[in-house]
C-alpha positions in Angstrom: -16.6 -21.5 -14.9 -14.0 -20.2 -12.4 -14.2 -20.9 -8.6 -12.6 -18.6 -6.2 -11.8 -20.3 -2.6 -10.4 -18.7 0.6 -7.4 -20.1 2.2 -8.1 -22.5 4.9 -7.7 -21.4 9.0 -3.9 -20.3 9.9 -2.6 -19.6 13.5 -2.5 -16.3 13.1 -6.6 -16.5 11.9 -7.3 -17.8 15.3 -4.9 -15.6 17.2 -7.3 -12.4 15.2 -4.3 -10.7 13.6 -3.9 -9.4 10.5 -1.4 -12.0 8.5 -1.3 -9.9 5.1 1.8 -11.6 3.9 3.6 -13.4 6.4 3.5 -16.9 5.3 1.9 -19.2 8.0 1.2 -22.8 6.9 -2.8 -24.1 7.4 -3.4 -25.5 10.8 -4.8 -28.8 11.3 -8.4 -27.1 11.1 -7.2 -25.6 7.8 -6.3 -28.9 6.5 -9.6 -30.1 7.1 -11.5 -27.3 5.9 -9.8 -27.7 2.5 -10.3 -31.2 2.8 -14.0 -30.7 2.8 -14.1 -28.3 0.2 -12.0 -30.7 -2.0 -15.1 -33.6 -0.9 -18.1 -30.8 -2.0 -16.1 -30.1 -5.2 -15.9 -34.0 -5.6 -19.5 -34.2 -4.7 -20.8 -31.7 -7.1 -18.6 -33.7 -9.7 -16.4 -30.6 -10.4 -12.9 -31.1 -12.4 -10.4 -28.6 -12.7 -8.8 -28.0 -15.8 -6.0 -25.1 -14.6 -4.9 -24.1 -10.8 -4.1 -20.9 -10.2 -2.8 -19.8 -6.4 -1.3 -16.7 -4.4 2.1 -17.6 -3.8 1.8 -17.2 -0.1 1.9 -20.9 1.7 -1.8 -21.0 2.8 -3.1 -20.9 -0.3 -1.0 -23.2 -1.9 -1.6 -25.9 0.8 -5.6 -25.1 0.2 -5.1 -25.3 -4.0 -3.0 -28.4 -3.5 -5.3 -30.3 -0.9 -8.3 -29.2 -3.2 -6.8 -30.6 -6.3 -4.2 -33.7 -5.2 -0.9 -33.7 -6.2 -1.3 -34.5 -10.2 -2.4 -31.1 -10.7 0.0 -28.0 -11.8 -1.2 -25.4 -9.4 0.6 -21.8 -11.1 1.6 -19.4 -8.7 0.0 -16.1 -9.3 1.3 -12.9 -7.7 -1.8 -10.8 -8.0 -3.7 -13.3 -6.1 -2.0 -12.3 -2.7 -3.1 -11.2 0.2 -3.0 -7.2 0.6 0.3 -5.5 2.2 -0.7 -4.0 5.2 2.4 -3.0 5.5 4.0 -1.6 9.0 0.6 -2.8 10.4 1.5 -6.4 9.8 0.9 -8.8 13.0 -1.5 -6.2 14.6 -3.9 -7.7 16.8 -7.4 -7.2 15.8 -8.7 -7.4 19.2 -6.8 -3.8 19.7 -6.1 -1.8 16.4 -4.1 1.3 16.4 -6.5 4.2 16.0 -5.7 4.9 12.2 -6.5 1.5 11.7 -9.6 1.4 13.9 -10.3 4.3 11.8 -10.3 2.4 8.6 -11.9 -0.3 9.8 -15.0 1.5 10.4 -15.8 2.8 7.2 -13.6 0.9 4.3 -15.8 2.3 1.5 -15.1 6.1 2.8 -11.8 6.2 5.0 -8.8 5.3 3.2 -6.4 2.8 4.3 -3.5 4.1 6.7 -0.2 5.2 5.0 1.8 2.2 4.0 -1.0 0.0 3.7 -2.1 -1.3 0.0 -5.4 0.7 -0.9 -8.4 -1.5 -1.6 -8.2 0.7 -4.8 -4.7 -1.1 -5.8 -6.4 -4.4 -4.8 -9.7 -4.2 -6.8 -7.3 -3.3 -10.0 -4.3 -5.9 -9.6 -7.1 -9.0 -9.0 -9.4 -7.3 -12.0 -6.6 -7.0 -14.0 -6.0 -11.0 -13.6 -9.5 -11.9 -13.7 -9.5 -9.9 -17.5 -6.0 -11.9 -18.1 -8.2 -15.3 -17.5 -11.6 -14.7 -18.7 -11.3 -16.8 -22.2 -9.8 -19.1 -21.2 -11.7 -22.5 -21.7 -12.8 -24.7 -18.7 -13.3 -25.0 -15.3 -10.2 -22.5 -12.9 -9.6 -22.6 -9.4 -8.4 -19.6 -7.7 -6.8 -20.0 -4.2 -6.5 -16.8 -2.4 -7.3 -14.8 0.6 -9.9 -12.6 2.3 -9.0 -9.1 0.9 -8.3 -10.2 -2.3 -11.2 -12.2 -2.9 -13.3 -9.3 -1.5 -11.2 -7.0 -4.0 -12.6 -9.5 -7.1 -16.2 -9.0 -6.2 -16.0 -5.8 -6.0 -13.9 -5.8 -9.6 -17.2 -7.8 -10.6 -19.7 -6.0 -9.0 -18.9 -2.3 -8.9 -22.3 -1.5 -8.2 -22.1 -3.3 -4.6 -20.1 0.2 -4.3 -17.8 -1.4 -1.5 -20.1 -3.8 0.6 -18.3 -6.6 -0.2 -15.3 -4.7 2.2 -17.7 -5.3 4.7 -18.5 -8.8 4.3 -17.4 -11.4 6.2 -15.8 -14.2 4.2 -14.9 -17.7 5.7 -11.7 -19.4 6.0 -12.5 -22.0 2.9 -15.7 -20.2 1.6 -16.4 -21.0 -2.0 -17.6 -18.1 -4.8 -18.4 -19.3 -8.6 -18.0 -17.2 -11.4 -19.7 -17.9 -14.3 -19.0 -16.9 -17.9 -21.7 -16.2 -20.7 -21.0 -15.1 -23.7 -16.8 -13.8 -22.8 -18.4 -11.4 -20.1 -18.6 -12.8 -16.1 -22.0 -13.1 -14.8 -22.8 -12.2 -11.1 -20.7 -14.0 -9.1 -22.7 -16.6 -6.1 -21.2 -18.0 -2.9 -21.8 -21.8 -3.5 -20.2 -22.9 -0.2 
């Protein structure tokens, strides 16, 4: 079974601008929101048997809260957030218009120049998710928003981008199952 998590809340979550890669630590609401998650993992007696974590700060602190400090938690590249590039630190609340412009229609509108394509997402996070599918046990993945989105849609091609479109929590929780070395339909469980 593997169990994909968001990141808990950031300051630049709350301020609404797009973080990408800078790397801001969890707030003290972050803290807590992987604090819970690491309790409802407890509760549903679930025992991680590898970490694995985008190298960016906020997902390590999650991973790391989640799993306690006896735990190797192995940095993972293609786990990162997307690079959007020169539009890095833009407000949400006001976009520039190419960006507005994606923003409207991810499935159809491709993302501005400089910006990582949701194509180049989907691929590097399927590409890991292939790396990782025999392995035996229970995995954690700590990552972000876009490329957590970009794993559903590697899993579920024929949500044909709605998973762009869905709004996914600071410390939601996604399980993957695995029957038979093929992933089954992955289900928020929290």
């Amino acid at each position: 079974m593997i169990y994909l998590v968001r990141h808990g809340e950031t300051e630049l979550n709350v301020k609404r601008v797009l973080q990408g890669r800078s790397n801001y630590p969890l707030t003290n609401r972050g803290e807590e929101q992987a604090r819970e998650v690491a309790d409802w993992f407890r509760s549903q007696g679930i025992v991680f048997d590898r970490v694995y974590s985008s190298p960016l700060t906020r997902a390590l602190q999650t991973a790391r809260i989640i799993v306690g400090d006896d735990m190797e938690i192995v940095p993972e590249q293609r786990l990162i957030e997307t690079n959007y590039g020169p539009y890095e630190g833009c407000s949400l609340s006001d976009p520039a218009p190419e960006l507005r412009y994606f923003f409207e229609d991810f499935i159809n509108h491709p993302a501005p120049q400089g910006m990582e394509q949701l194509s180049e997402v989907i691929a590097r996070v399927g590409a890991f998710l292939d790396e990782i599918r025999d392995e035996p046990g229970t995995i954690l993945l700590s990552t972000h928003a876009i490329a957590l989105k970009g794993g559903l849609e590697y899993l579920m091609p024929e949500s044909k981008g709605q998973w762009w479109n869905t709004f996914v929590s600071n410390c939601c929780v996604f399980r993957i199952d695995r029957i038979d070395g093929a992933y089954a339909t992955p289900v928020q469980v929290r």
